[in-house]
C-alpha positions as CSV (number, residue, x, y, z in Angstrom):
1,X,-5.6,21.9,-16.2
2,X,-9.4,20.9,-16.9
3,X,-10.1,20.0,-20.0
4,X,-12.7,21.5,-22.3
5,X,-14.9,19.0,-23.6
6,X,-16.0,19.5,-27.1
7,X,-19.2,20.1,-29.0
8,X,-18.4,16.8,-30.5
9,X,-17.9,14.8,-27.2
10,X,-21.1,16.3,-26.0
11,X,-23.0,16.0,-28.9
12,X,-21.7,11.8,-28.9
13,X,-22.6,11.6,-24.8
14,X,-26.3,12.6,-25.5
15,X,-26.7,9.8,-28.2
16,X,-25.7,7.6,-25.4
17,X,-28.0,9.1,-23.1
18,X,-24.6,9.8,-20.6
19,X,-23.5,12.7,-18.8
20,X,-20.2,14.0,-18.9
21,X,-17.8,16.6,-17.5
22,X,-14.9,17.4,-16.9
23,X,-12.8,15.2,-14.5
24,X,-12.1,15.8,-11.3
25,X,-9.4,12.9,-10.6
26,X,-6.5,15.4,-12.7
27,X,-5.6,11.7,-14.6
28,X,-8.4,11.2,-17.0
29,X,-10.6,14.0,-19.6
30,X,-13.9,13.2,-18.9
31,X,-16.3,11.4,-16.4
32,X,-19.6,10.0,-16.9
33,X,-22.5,9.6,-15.6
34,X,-25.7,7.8,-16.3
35,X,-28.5,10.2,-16.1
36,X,-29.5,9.9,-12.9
37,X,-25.7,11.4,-11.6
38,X,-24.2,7.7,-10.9
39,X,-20.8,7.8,-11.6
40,X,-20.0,5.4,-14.4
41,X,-16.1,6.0,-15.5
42,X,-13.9,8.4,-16.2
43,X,-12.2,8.3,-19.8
44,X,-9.3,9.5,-21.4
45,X,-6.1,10.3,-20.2
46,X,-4.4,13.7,-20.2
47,X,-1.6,14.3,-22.2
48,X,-3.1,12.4,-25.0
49,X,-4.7,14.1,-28.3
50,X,-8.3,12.8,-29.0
51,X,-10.4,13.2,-32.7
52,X,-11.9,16.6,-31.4
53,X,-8.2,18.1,-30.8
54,X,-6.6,16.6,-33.8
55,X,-9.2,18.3,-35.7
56,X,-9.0,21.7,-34.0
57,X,-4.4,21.5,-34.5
58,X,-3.9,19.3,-37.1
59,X,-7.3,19.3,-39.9
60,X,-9.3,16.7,-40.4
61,X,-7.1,14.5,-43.1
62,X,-4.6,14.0,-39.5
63,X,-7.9,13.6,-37.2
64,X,-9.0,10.7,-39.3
65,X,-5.9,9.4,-39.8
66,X,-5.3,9.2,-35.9
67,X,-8.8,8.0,-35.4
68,X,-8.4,5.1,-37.5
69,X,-5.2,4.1,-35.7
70,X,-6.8,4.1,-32.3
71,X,-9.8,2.3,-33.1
72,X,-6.9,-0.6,-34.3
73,X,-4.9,-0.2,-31.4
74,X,-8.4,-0.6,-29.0
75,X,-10.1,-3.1,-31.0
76,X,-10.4,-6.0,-28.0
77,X,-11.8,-3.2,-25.5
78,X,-14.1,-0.4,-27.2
79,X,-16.9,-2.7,-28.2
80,X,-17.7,-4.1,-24.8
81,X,-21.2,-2.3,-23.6
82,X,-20.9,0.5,-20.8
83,X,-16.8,-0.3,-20.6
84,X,-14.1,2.6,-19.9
85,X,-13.1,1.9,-23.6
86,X,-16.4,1.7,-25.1
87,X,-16.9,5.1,-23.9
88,X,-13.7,6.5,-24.7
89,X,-14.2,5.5,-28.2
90,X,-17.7,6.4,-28.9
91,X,-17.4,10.6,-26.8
92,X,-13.8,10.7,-28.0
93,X,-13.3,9.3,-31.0
């Protein structure tokens, strides 16, 4: 199954100045790329909701809820620079 990577995800890789798509390793969502086409990481794994598909099956009230929680739960990780979870939390969440 590939995934289908959201307006939102999109939107959130440009501000970075990445490039994403879907993966091609069947664990992970997304891969990205620096602009140029280097490989930089692939991010989030399959089987596991994200704050684009809690808003499109559960509303926003849940998506936010679910957001907050994960930003907890990846506190040490998502604000180190160009990191798999600093990308996973800024495309996906």
């Amino acid at each position: 199954m590939t995934y289908k990577i959201s307006d939102y995800s999109l939107h959130r890789a440009t501000q970075l100045k990445v490039h994403i798509e879907p993966s091609k390793d069947g664990k992970h969502k997304i891969d990205v790329y620096d602009l140029d086409g280097k490989y930089i990481t692939s991010i989030g794994a399959i089987g596991y909701p994200d704050f684009p598909t809690y808003i499109s099956t559960h509303g926003l009230d849940v998506a936010m809820e679910k957001r907050k929680n994960y930003k907890l739960r990846h506190e040490k990780d998502r604000h180190i620079p160009n990191s798999r979870g600093f990308y996973a939390d800024t495309i996906l969440w």
